[in-house]
LONUKOL-500314 format. One record per residue (C-alpha): residue in three letters; x, y, z. Coordinates in steps of 0.02 Angstrom, whole numbers. Layout:
! LONUKOL-500314
{residuo:Ala&east:X&north:Y&up:Z}
...
***
This chain:
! LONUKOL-500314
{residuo:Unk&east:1207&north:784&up:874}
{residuo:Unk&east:1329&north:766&up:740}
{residuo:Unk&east:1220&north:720&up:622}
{residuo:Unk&east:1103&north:838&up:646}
{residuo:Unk&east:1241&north:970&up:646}
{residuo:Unk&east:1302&north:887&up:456}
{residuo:Unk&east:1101&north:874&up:395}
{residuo:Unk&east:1100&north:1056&up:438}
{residuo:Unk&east:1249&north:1114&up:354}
{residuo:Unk&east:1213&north:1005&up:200}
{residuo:Unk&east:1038&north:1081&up:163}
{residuo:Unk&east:1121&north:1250&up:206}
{residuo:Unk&east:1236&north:1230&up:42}
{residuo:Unk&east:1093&north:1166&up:-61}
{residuo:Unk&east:992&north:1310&up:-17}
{residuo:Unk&east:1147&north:1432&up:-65}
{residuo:Unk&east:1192&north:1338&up:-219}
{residuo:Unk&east:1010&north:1340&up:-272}
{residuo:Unk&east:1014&north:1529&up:-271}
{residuo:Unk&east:1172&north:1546&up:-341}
{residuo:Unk&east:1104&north:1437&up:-507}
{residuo:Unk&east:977&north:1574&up:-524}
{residuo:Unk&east:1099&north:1721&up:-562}
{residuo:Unk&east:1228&north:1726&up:-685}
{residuo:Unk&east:1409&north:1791&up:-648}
{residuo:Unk&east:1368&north:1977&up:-629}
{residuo:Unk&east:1262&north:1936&up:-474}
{residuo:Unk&east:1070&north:1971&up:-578}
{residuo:Unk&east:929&north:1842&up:-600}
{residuo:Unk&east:931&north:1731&up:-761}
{residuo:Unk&east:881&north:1817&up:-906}
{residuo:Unk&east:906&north:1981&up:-865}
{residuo:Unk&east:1051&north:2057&up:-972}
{residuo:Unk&east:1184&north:2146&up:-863}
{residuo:Unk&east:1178&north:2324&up:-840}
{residuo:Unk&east:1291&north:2455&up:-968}
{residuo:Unk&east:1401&north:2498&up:-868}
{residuo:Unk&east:1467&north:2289&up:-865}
{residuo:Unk&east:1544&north:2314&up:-1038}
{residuo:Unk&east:1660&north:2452&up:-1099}
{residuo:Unk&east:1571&north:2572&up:-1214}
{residuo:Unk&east:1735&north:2656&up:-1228}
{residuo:Unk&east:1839&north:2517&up:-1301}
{residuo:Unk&east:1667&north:2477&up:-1427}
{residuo:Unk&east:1698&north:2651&up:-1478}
{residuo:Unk&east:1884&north:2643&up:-1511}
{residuo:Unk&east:1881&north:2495&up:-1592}
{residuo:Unk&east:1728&north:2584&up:-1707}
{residuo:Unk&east:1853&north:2731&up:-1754}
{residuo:Unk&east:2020&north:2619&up:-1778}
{residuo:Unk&east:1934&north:2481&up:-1879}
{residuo:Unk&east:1943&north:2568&up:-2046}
{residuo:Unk&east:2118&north:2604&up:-2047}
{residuo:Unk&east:2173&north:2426&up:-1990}
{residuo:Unk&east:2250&north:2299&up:-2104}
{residuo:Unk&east:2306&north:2104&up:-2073}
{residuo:Unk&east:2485&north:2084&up:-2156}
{residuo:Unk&east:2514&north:1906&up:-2221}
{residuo:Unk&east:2676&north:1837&up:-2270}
{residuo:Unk&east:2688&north:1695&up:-2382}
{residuo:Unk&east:2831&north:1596&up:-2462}
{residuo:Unk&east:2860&north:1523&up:-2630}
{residuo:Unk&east:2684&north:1521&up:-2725}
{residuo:Unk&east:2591&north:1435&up:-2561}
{residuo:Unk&east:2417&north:1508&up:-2535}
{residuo:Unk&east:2460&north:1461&up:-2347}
{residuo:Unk&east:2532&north:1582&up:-2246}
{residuo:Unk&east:2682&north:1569&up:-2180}
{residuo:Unk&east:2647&north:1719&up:-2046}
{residuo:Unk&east:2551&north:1863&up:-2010}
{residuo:Unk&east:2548&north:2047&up:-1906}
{residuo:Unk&east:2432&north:2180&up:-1921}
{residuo:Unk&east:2472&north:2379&up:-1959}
{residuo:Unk&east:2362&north:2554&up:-1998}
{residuo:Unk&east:2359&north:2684&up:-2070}
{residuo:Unk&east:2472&north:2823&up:-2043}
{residuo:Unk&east:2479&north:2951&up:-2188}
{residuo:Unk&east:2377&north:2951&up:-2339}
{residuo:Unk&east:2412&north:2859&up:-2495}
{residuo:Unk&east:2411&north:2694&up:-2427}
{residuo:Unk&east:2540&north:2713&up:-2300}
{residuo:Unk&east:2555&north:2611&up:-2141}
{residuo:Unk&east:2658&north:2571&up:-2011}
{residuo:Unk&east:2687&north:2403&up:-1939}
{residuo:Unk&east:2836&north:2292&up:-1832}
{residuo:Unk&east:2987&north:2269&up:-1948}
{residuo:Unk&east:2984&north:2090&up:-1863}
{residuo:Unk&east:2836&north:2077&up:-1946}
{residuo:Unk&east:2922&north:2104&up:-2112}
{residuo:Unk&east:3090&north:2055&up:-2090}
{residuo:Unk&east:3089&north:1885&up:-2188}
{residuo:Unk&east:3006&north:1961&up:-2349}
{residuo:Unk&east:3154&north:2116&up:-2340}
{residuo:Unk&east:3292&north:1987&up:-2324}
{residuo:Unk&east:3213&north:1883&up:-2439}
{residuo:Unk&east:3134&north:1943&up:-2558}
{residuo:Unk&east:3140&north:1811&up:-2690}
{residuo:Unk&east:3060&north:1675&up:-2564}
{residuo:Unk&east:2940&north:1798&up:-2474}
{residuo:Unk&east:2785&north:1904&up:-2536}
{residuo:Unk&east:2672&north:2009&up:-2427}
{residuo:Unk&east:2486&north:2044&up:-2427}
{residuo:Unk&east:2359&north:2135&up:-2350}
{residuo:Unk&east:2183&north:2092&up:-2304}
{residuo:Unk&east:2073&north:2232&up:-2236}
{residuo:Unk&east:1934&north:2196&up:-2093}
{residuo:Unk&east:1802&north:2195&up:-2242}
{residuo:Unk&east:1885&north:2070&up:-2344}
{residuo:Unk&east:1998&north:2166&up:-2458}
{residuo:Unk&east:2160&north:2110&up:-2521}
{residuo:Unk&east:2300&north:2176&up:-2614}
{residuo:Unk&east:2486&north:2176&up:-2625}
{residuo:Unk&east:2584&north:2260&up:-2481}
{residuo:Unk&east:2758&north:2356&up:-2529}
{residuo:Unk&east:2894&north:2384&up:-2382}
{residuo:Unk&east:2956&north:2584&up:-2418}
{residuo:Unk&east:3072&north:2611&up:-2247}
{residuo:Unk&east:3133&north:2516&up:-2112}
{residuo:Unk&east:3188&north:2568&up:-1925}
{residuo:Unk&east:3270&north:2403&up:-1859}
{residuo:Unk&east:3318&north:2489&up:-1683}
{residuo:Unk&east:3150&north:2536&up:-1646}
{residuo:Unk&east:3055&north:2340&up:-1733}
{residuo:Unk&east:2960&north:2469&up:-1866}
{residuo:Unk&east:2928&north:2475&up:-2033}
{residuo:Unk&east:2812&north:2583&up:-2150}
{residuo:Unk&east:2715&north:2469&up:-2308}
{residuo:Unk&east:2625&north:2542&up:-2431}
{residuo:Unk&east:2457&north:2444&up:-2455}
{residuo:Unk&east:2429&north:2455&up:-2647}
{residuo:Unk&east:2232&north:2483&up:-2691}
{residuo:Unk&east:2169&north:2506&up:-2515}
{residuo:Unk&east:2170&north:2724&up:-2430}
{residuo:Unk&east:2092&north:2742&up:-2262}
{residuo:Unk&east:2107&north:2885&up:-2182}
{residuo:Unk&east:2247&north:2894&up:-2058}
{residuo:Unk&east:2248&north:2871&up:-1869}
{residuo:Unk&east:2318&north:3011&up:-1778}
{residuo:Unk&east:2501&north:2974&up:-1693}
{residuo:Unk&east:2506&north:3068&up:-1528}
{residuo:Unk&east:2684&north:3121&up:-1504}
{residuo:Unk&east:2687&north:3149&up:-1314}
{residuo:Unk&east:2713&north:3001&up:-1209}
{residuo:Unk&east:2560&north:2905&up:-1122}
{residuo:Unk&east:2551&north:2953&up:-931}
{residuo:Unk&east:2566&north:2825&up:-825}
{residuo:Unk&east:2382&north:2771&up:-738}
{residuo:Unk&east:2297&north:2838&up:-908}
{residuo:Unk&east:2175&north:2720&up:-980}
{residuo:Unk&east:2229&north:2622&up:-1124}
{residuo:Unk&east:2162&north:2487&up:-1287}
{residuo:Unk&east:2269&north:2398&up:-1399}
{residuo:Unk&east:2208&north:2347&up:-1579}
{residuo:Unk&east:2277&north:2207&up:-1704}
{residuo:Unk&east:2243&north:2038&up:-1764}
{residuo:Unk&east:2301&north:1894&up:-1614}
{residuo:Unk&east:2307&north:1723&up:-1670}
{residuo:Unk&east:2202&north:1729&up:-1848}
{residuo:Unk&east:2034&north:1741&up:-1755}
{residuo:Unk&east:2002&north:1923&up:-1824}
{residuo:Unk&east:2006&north:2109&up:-1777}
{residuo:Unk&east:2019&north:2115&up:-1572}
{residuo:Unk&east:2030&north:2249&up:-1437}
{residuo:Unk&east:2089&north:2234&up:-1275}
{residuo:Unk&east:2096&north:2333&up:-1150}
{residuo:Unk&east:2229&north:2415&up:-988}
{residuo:Unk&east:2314&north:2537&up:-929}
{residuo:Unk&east:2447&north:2634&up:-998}
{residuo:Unk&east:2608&north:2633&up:-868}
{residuo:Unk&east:2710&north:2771&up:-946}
{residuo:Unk&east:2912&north:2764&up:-1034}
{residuo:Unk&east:2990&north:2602&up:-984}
{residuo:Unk&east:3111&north:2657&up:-839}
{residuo:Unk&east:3272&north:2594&up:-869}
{residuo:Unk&east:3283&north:2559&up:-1036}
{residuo:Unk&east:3385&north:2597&up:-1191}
{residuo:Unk&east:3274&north:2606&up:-1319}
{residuo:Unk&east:3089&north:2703&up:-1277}
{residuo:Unk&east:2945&north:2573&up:-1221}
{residuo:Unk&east:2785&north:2621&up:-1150}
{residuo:Unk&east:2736&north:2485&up:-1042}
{residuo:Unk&east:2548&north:2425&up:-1075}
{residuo:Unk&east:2454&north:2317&up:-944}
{residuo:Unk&east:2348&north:2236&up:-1058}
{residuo:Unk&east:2366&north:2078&up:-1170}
{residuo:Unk&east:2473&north:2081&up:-1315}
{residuo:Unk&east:2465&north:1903&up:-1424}
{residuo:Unk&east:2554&north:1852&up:-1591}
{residuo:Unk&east:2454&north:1945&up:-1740}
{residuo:Unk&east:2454&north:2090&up:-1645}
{residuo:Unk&east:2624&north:2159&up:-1663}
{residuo:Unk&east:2634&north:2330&up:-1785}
{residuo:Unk&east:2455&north:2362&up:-1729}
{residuo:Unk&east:2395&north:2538&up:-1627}
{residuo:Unk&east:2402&north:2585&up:-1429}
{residuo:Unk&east:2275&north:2706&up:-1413}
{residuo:Unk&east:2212&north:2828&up:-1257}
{residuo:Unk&east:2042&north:2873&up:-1244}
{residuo:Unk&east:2043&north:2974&up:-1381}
{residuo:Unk&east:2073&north:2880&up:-1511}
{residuo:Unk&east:2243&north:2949&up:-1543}
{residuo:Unk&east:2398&north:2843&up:-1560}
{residuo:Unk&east:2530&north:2821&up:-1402}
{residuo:Unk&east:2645&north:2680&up:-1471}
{residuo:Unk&east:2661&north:2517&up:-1591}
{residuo:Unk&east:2606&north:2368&up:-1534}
{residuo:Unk&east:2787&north:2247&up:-1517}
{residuo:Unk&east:2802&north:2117&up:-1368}
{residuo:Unk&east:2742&north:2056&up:-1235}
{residuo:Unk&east:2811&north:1944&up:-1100}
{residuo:Unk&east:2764&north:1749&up:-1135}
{residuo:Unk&east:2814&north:1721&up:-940}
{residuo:Unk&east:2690&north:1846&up:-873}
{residuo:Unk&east:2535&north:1900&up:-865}
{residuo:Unk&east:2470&north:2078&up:-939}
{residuo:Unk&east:2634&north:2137&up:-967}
{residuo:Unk&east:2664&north:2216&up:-1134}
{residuo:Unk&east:2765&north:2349&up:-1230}
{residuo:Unk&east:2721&north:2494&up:-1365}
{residuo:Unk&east:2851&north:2557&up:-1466}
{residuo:Unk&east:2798&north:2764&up:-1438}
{residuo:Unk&east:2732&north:2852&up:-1569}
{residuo:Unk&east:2877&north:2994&up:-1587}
{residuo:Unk&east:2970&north:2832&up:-1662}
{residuo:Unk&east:2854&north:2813&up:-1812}
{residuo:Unk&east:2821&north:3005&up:-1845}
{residuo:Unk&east:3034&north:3004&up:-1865}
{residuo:Unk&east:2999&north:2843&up:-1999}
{residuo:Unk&east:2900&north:2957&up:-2057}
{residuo:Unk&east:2984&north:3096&up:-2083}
{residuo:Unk&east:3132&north:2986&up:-2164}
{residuo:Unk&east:3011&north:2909&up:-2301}
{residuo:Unk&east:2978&north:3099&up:-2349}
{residuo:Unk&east:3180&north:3104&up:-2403}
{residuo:Unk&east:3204&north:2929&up:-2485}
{residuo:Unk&east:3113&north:2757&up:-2486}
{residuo:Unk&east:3211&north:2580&up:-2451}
{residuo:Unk&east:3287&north:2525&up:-2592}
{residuo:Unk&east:3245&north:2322&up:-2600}
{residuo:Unk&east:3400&north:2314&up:-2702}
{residuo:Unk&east:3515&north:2389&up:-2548}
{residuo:Unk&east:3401&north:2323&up:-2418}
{residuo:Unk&east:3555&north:2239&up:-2318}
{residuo:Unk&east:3665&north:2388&up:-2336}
{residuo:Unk&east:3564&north:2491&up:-2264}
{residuo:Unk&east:3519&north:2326&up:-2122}
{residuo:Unk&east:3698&north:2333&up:-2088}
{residuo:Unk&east:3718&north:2543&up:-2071}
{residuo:Unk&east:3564&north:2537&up:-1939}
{residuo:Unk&east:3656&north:2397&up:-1826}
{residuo:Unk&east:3815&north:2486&up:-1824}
{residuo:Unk&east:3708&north:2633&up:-1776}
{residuo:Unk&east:3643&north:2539&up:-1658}
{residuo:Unk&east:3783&north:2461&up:-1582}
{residuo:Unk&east:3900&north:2641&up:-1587}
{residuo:Unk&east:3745&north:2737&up:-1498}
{residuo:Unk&east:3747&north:2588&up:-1341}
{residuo:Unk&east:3932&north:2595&up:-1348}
{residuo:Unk&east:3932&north:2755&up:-1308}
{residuo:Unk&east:3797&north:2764&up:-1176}
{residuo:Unk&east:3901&north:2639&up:-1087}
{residuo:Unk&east:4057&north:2774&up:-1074}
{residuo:Unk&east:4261&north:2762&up:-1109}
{residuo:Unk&east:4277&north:2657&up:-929}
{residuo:Unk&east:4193&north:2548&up:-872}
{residuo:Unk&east:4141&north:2519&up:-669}
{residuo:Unk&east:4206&north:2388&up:-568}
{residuo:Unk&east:4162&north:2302&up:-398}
{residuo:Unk&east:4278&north:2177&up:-316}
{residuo:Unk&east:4252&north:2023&up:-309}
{residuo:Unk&east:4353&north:1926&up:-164}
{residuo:Unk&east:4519&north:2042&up:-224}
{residuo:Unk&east:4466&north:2035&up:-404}
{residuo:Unk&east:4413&north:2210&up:-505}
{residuo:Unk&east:4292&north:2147&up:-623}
{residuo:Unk&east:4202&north:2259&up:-720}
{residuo:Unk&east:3991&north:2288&up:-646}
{residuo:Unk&east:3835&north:2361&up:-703}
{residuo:Unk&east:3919&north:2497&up:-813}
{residuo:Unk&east:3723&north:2604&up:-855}
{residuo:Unk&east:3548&north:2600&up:-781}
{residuo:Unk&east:3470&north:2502&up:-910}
{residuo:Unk&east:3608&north:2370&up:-902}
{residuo:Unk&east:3538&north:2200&up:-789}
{residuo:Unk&east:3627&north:2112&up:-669}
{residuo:Unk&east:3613&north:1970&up:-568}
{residuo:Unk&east:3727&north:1859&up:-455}
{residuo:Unk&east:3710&north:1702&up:-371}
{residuo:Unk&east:3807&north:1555&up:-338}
{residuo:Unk&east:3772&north:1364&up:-249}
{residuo:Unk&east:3766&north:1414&up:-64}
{residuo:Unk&east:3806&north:1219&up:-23}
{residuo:Unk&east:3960&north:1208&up:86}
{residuo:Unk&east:4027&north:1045&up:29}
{residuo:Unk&east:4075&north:1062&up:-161}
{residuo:Unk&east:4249&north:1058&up:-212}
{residuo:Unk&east:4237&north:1208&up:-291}
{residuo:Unk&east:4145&north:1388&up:-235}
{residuo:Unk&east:4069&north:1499&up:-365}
{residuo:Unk&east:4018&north:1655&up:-353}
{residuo:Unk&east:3934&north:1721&up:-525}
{residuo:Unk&east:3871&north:1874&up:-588}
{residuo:Unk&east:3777&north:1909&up:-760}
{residuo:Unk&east:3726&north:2070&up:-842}
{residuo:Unk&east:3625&north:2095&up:-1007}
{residuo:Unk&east:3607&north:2258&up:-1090}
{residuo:Unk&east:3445&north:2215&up:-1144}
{residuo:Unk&east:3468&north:2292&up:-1329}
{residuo:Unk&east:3452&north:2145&up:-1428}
{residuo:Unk&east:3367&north:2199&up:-1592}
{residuo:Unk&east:3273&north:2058&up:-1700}
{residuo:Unk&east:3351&north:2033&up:-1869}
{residuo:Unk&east:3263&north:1879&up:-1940}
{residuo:Unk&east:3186&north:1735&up:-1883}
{residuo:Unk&east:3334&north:1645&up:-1853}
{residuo:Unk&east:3436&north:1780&up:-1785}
{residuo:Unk&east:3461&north:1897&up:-1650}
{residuo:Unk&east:3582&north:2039&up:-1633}
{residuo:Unk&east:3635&north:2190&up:-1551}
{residuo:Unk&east:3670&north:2144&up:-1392}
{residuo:Unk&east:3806&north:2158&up:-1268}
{residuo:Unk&east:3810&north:2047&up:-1091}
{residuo:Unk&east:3947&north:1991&up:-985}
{residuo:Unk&east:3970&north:1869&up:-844}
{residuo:Unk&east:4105&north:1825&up:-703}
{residuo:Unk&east:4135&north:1669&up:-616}
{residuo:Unk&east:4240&north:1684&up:-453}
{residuo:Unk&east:4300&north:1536&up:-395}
{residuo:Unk&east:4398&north:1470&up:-247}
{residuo:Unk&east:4439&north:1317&up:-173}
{residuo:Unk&east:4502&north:1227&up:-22}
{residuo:Unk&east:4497&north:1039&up:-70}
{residuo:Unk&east:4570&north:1040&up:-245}
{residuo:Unk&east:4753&north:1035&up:-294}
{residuo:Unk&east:4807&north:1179&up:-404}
{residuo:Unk&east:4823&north:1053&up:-588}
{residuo:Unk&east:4626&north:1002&up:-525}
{residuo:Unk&east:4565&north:1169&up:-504}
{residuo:Unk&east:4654&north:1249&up:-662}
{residuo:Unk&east:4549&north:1122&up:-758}
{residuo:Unk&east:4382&north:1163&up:-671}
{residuo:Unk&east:4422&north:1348&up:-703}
{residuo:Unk&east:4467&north:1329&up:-895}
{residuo:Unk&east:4314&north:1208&up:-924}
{residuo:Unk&east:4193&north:1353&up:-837}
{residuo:Unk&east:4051&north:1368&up:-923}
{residuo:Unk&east:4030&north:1544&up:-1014}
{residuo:Unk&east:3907&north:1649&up:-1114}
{residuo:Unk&east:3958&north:1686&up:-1279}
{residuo:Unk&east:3865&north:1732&up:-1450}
{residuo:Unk&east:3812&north:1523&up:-1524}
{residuo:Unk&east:3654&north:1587&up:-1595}
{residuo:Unk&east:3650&north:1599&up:-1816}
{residuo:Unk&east:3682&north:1471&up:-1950}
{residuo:Unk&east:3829&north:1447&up:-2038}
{residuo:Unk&east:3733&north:1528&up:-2195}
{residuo:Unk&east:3724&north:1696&up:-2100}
{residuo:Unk&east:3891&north:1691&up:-1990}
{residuo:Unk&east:4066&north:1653&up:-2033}
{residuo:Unk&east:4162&north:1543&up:-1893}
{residuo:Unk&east:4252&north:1640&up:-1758}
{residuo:Unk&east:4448&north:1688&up:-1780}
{residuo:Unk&east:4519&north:1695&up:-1617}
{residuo:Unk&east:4667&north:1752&up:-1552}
{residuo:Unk&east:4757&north:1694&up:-1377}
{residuo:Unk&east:4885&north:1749&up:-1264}
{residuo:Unk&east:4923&north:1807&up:-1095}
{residuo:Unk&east:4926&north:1949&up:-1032}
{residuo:Unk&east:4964&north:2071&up:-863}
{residuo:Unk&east:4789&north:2156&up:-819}
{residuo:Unk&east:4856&north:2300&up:-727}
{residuo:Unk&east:4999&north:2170&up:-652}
{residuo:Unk&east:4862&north:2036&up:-639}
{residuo:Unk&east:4936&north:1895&up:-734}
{residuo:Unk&east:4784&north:1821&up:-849}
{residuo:Unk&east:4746&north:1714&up:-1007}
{residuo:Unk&east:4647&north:1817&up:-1121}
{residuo:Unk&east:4554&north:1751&up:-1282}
{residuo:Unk&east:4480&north:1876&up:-1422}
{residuo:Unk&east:4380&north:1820&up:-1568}
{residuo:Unk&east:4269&north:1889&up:-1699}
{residuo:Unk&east:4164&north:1822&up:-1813}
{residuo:Unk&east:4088&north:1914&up:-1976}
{residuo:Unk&east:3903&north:1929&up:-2041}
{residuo:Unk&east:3910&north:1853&up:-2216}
{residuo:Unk&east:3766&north:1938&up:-2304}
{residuo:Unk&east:3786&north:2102&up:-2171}
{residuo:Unk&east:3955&north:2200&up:-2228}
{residuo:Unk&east:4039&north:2270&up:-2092}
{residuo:Unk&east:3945&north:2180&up:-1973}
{residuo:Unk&east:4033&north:2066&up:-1819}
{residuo:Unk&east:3997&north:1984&up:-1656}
{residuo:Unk&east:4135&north:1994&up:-1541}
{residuo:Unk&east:4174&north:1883&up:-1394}
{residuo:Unk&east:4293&north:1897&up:-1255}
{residuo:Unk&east:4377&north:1742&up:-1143}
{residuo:Unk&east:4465&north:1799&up:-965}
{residuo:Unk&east:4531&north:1670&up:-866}
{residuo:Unk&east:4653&north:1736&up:-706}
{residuo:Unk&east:4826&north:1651&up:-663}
{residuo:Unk&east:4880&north:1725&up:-517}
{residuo:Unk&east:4829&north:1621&up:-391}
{residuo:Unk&east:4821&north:1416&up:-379}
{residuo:Unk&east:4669&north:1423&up:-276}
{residuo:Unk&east:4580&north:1543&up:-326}
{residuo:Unk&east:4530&north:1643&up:-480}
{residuo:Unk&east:4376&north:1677&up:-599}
{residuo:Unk&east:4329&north:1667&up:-778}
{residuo:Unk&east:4246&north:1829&up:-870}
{residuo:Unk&east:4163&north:1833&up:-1038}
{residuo:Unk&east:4108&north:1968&up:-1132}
{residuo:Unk&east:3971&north:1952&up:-1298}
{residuo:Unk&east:3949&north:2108&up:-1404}
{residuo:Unk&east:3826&north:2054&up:-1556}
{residuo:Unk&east:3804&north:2171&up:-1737}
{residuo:Unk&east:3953&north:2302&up:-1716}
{residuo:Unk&east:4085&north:2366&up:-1826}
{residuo:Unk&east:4246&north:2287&up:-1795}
{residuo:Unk&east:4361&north:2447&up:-1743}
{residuo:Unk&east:4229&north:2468&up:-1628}
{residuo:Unk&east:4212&north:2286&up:-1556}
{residuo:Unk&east:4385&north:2294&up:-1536}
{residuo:Unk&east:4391&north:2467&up:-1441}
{residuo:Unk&east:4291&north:2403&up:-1325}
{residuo:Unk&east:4371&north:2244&up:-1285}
{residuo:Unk&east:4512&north:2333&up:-1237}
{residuo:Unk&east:4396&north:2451&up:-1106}
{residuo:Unk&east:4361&north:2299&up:-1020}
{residuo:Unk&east:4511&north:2199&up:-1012}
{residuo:Unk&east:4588&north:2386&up:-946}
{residuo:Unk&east:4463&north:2373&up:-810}
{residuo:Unk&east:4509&north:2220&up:-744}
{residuo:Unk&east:4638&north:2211&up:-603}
{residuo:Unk&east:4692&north:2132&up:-433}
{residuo:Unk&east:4664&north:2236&up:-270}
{residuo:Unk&east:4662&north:2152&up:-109}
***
């Protein structure tokens, strides 16, 4: 009976996998071709009207013929004027005597590509393309509603011009600096290139995408470029006070999320501890700590990242601002043990640059009453070499109050003007305090 019962099912899966051979993945017989409506006529179409205006922007250093990156723009006002990712950019603007940009248009043309303004907050910069005039895309100044139907143009990867296609999810909630959130694929090459509706017309710049996840990608909006736009009308970027004008746009930067933040900062305690907590909306935070019951010493820890980091170069990073406690408490430890665990705490703190861009940190150390909270606190800055006016700032708490318990706070504030890195140390040392 059993084999008859395994004869039967075996034939059974023959016969179904015999059929399933003769159609193809859309369900039809071999050799038919699938119907229309299986491929997007809309995307076929878009890709037809933004072709033309696209460009491949290749960055190349010393006299190499091998490129040493690439990112794709269009067309955004006549005369040769398009818009692309200043990350895209960045190294030739810094560097201008290592660095040379060209173009090379979906038919083949090439020519010599000019940066005339920059917008480091927003990751955009307008080029002139010297020899080459398309006729412009049309930038759509309202923002993409969420569920609408959305294509993304650019050049992924060096394996030529490439749509793909999602849906546009509306503004980034949350955020400090205007997304629209695109649930389609964005891949290297593609950054400075169009998000488009339906249309045809512009919603945002292509700029990231998350490498951990799946479909999940970012626009810079349109309103940002028609503002570049507006400031190239006024003045162009000098390449001759390229990093002065770097430098004003990060202390813009950094005084505009300063200020969002407010003049005090919130707090939540933390076993008797006031330590300063998620101080705006678009400010992340997360805590966690080892749940196991039998370490020597209990943490409790909680981080939060602004999420404003602005790219600078390939090597560098700023604009940021995050900050992190670790409460800890012990009932195992003698009080010389556990004042060495707590001053060897690991912290976050601003490591990232190269001597050749950052001068070392001057520090200075003392201790201090938090609001009668007896505490050790450690302040150091740290300059931008080729960026004047430019500093990181970090921030070293460690309490002294208690020989059993206590926590270590650090503070990171990336690209800001010193009066104003200062200013704001003192904000949240002020907030700290102890209230059982």
């Amino acid at each position: 009976m059993i084999r008859r019962l395994v004869a039967i099912l075996v034939l059974g899966v023959a016969c179904a996998a015999s059929a399933d051979a003769a159609r193809d993945d859309s369900g039809a017989p071999h050799g038919t071709v699938p119907p229309a409506a299986a491929a997007s006529t809309a995307a076929r179409g878009i890709l037809d009207r933004a072709r033309p205006a696209m460009i491949q922007i290749k960055g190349f250093f010393g006299t190499n013929t091998a490129e040493a990156f690439h990112g794709s723009g269009f067309a955004v006002a006549r005369g040769g004027v398009f818009i692309t990712n200043w990350h895209v950019v960045s190294d030739a603007v810094l560097y201008p005597e290592k660095y040379r940009l060209e173009y090379r248009t979906p038919t083949g043309a090439t020519g010599r590509v000019i940066v005339r303004a920059i917008d480091i907050r927003h990751d955009l910069a307008l080029v002139e393309a010297q020899g080459v005039q398309p006729s412009p895309l049309t930038l759509r100044p309202e923002v993409a509603i969420k569920g609408e139907r959305a294509y993304s143009v650019g050049f992924p990867l060096d394996v030529g011009l490439t749509i793909t296609e999602g849906v546009s999810n509306g503004r980034v909630e949350d955020s400090f600096e205007p997304r629209v959130h695109y649930s389609g694929a964005l891949n290297p090459g593609m950054s400075g290139g169009p998000g488009l509706d339906a249309s045809g017309g512009v919603i945002g710049i292509n700029v990231a995408g998350y490498r951990a996840s799946q479909l999940v990608a970012f626009l810079v909006p349109a309103e940002r470029a028609i503002a570049l736009l507006a400031r190239l009308e006024k003045s162009s970027l000098d390449p001759g006070r390229a990093r002065s004008e770097i430098a004003s746009q990060l202390r813009t930067h950094s005084q505009a999320l300063l200020a969002a933040l407010g003049p005090r900062l919130p707090t939540q305690n933390h076993h008797g501890y006031e330590l300063p907590a998620k101080p705006a909306p678009f400010v992340e935070c997360h805590a966690g700590g080892d749940p196991a019951p039998d370490q020597p010493v209990h943490i409790e820890r909680v981080s939060c990242d602004a999420k404003s980091t602005l790219y600078l170069g390939r090597d560098l990073q700023t604009g940021g601002l995050s900050f992190q406690h670790q409460v800890m408490s012990t009932q195992t430890l003698d009080a010389w043990r556990f004042a060495y665990r707590m001053q060897n705490a690991k912290t976050t703190h601003a490591s990232f640059g190269t001597p050749r861009q950052l001068a070392p940190f001057a520090c200075q150390q003392q201790n201090v009453e938090l609001n009668g909270l007896a505490a050790n606190a450690t302040v150091c800055l740290r300059a931008y070499r080729k960026l004047d006016g430019v500093y990181d700032l970090n921030v070293l708490v460690v309490s002294k109050n208690a020989s059993k318990q206590g926590f270590v706070s650090s503070l990171s504030l990336t690209g800001v003007a010193a009066d104003q890195a200062l200013a704001f140390a003192r904000v949240y040392l002020e907030s700290i305090r102890w209230k059982p």
